[in-house]
Structure formats: C-alpha cells, structure tokens
C-alpha positions, 0 to 999 in steps of 0.5 A: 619885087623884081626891078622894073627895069627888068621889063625892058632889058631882060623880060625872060629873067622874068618869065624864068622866075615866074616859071622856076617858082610854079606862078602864073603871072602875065608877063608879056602884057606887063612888058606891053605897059611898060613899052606903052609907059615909055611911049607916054612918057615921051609924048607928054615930054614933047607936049610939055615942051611945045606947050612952054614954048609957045606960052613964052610965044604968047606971052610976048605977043600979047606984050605986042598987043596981038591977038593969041585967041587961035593959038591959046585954042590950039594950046588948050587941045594940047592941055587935054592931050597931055591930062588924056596920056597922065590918066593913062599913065595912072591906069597903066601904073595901077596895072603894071604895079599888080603885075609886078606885085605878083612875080616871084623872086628869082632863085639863086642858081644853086638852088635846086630846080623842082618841087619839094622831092628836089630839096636836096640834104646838105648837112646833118648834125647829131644822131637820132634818139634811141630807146629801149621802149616804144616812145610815144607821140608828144599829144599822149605824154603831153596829156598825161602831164598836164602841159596842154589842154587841147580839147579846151583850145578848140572850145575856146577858138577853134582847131589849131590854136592851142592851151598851154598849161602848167609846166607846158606853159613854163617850157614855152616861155622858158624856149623863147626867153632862152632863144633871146638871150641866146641870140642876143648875147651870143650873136650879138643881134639886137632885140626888138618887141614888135606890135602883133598887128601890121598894116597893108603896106608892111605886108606888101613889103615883105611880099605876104600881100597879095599873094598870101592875103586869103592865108592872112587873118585880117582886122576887117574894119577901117584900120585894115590892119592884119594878124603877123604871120611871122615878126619878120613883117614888122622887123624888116619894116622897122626901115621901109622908107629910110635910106640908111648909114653905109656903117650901120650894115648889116642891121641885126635883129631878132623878136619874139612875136605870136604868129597867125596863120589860117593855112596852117592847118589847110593840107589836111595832114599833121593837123593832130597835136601840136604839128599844125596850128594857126597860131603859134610862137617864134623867135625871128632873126632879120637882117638888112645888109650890103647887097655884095654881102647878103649871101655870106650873111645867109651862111652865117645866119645858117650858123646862127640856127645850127647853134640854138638848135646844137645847143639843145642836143636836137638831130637835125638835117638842113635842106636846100630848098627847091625852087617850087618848095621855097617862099614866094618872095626867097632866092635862096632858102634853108630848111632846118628839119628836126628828128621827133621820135614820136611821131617818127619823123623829120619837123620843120623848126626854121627856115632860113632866107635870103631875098637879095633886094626883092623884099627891100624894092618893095619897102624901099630900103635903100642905104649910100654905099661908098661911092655915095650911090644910093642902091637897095638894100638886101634882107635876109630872116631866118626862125631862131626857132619856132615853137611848137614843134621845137617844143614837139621834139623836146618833148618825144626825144627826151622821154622816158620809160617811166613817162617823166621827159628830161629837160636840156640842160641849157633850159634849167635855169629857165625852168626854176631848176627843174630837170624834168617834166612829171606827172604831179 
C-alpha cells in the first residue's frame, strides 16, 4: 500500500501510479475522505476539548451546590455529536482503507513505460542449443520416458495439475533440493519450510488480496484460509507486526513451497504440457531490507538468479519489465526467460522484484534505523527457479537423437549418479 499521507501532499503521484500500472482506482473520492477524515478528526478534538472542560465546570458547581441540569443536557448533545463523527470516522476508514487497498505500487522511473511489447532485454547470457536433428517438445520426450502421466493428472484433478512419475518425479525433487542447497550454501540465505495455507491478512500483506483473490484457491469455510500462490505470502509475513533490530538487515530467506494458481492456465495458450498449470513447484527467494538499500539488493538478488540458472548451462534473456507487464504490487521487476528448443521459444522461469515499502505498509514491518526513528521496511523476492518450465527447458535443451536427455552435471549427485534420462 502507498503511504496514506500521499492523499494530501501529492495525490497526482497516486493517480500516476494508477495510470502507469493500466488500474482503475477512484482516486479523487479517495482524496475526498480523507480531506472529510481530517475534518472529523478536528471537530471531534475540539468537542472532546469543550466536553472536559465543562465537566471540570460541573464538577465544582456541583461541589457549590449548583444546579448543572441545563448544562449536563447541553453536554449530552455534545456526546452524540461526538459518537455521530466516530460512526463516520469508522465508515470513512472502511472506505478510504479499499481504496488504498487497490492502488498499484508506483514503478521505479527506470522502468519501461507500456504493456509487455515495452519490456526491454537488458541482458543475455549463453547460446541456444543447437542439433542436427529436429528436437521434439518436452510432452513427446517426457511420455516416451515415462516422467509424466498427463492424461492421469486431469483424471485425478483436472487440467493443469500434473502427475510426475518415475525418474520425472526424481528430477523434480532432485531441482528443488538442488536449488536449497545452492542458495543456502552459496548465498548464504536461510531456509524456511512454510505452511501451503495462509490466512486473509498474510494475503493482504503481500497485495494478492484484493486485486487477485478470484485467481486465489480459496478454503471456503470458517478457517478463510487460502492455497499459496507462491511461498513469498508466508515468507514475507514471517515479520507482519514486528519491528525489527536495525543489524539484523537485510533478512535473507529462501523456501521451497507448491504453488496454486487458478489463472494459470486462463490465456488460453501454452496450456499443453507442462507451460501452464495451477499447481506447480518453486524455490522462492525473499528479503526484508533497509529502505536505502533495497534497490542495490534487487541487483544482487538479480545475481543470485543468474547464477542457478548459469549453473545449469541454461540460455537465457532478462527483461526489464514495463510498467503494464509487471505485479500489482512491484516497483521495479526482472524477468528471467529461458531458451526451450522444444518448443522453440523463450519461457518464464523467474521474476525478480522489488516492492520498496509498498508490501512492507500493508504488513506493517518496520525496523529502528539509526537515529532510533521507527520507518517501514522494503522487500524484495525473487523464484530461485520455479518448475516446471526449468524442468521444461532441462528436458528440450538436453535431448538427444536417440531420445535419452543428458542430465547437468551439477544435478548428478541428486540424481543417484545418473547422467541421463532413458527409456527402461
């Protein structure tokens, strides 16, 4: 959420915001009730005033043996006037607290201003894979070795959720094990193991609600609890509420979590094999940082992606996302998209964001900074990858002729030795 005091000092910051990002947010009645909030909050102050003074008034009169029946009525005008503005008061921070709820984070200015044929290619790494025979897409290969059963999947859930088997499971567990390790050892991030459900106000704090709820699976009972999209709700919330020690910064985590998504597969495209599902695996990179600090940690955080992905002999582009193709709740995002020969096109494997204090206001994680001032934290995440489609582009970019698909050699040693995916 955008600071609140943005409402009266500079509104167009918030109408730009609104703009850059493609939302419709109403934001001159926002400014309205807050400008009515403001109003309320003096006359009540100055009620509140009056009310205790006169009571000291009554109460000596009394102690005089006066009558105060006139002035205890007048009084009790000035109790209802005073309930009638807090009733108001209540009405108008339910209101203004949707609004402010819905505006977009503002994008850094050196993102690229547009919808997603304005995402600009900032860096590449690598060559594509090239062969002497046509290669085949990841759903052809990945049926003849047995890794997946896709027909089974939709039996036993529905399209895009997706049946790993054999040595199709091995490789998954063997990527998300292998990305732990990686980034625990090498990066030196600490390793969570979060709960897959979250509540309203952990969803709320990381902005998928309520923009995104209807693309939420949701527990529709008591509990209102929902299916994580991705484990940066329960990470980043790890600290909602708190106020954190100023050497502590930054905080660097990492968890692997299933993910659910019910728009995953709602383009209408990509949606065969494993491109597009609603449920999914992912190894997420989180950090809670200084606010001077969150931008050079979103380029190390940047490296950190590059280098598991590096480390897989993986060709890949980053973008610099546009202002329209970014998260509702990003500033600044990078995009990391991976060659799959397969299918003979670039694949999302990770974005990389930075959300300032907009994720940070609405969780409320704060932290002293040195001059024992207590300021909102910024927080930043990135996939440190996410499957399938790392799996996808394993798969296409490590064919062979004969069919069999070499494994990297970093994954090996989770792999039991093997070096290659055959036919048994």
């Amino acid at each position: 959420m955008l600071d609140m005091r943005l409402l009266k000092d500079n509104p167009d910051f918030l109408r730009e915001a609104a703009e850059l990002k493609g939302v419709t947010v109403d934001i001159d009645r926002a400014v309205a009730l807050d400008a009515r909030r403001r109003e309320i909050l003096l006359e009540k102050e100055s009620l509140q005033n009056e009310r205790n003074r006169v009571s000291k008034e009554i109460a000596m009169a009394k102690k005089d043996g006066k009558d105060t029946t006139a002035i205890q009525e007048e009084m009790k005008s000035v109790g209802a006037r005073i309930a009638a503005l807090e009733a108001e008061e209540r009405d108008i921070a339910t209101e203004l607290q949707t609004i402010m709820l819905a505006i977009p984070n503002h994008p850094s200015p050196d993102s690229p201003v547009g919808d997603e044929t304005a995402n600009a290619v900032v860096a590449e790494w690598g060559e594509k894979p090239s062969f002497t025979f046509t290669p085949r897409p990841h759903w052809d290969i990945g049926e003849e070795l047995g890794l997946f059963d896709l027909k089974r999947g939709v039996k036993i859930s529905g399209p895009g959720f997706i049946l790993y088997r054999g040595l199709g499971a091995r490789l998954e567990r063997a990527l998300f094990n292998y990305f732990l390790d990686f980034h625990t050892s090498r990066h030196g991030y600490t390793e969570w193991f979060p709960p897959f459900l979250v509540n309203r106000e952990s969803m709320v704090g990381t902005g998928q609600i309520p923009k995104l709820e209807e693309d939420m699976y949701h527990c529709d009972k008591d509990d209102d609890l929902f299916l994580i999209p991705t484990a940066e709700v329960p990470i980043t919330n790890i600290h909602r509420d708190e106020i954190l020690p100023l050497e502590s910064l930054p905080y660097k985590y990492c968890a692997y979590s299933a993910c659910f998504r019910r728009e995953a597969g709602a383009a209408g495209k990509d949606t065969r094999g494993l491109l597009r599902v609603h449920q999914f695996n992912k190894v997420e990179l989180v950090k809670v940082c200084r606010a001077e600090e969150s931008y050079k940690e979103l380029e190390l955080l940047r490296k950190d992606v590059e280098d598991i992905l590096q480390s897989l002999n993986l060709h890949y582009r980053v973008l610099n996302l546009a202002t329209r193709d970014m998260s509702f709740a990003a500033a600044k995002c990078y995009d990391f998209e991976v060659w799959s020969a397969g299918v003979g096109k670039y694949l999302e494997a990770s974005s990389c964001s930075n959300f300032v204090d907009y994720q940070a206001r609405r969780a409320n994680i704060r932290y002293k900074n040195e001059n024992k001032k207590t300021v909102v934290a910024h927080t930043l995440n990135a996939s440190g990858v996410a499957l399938p489609r790392t799996v996808v582009a394993l798969i296409e970019n490590n064919q062979r002729e004969d069919g069999s698909v070499a494994i990297p050699e970093v994954l090996v040693p989770y792999m039991g030795g093997l070096t290659e995916l055959r036919k048994a």
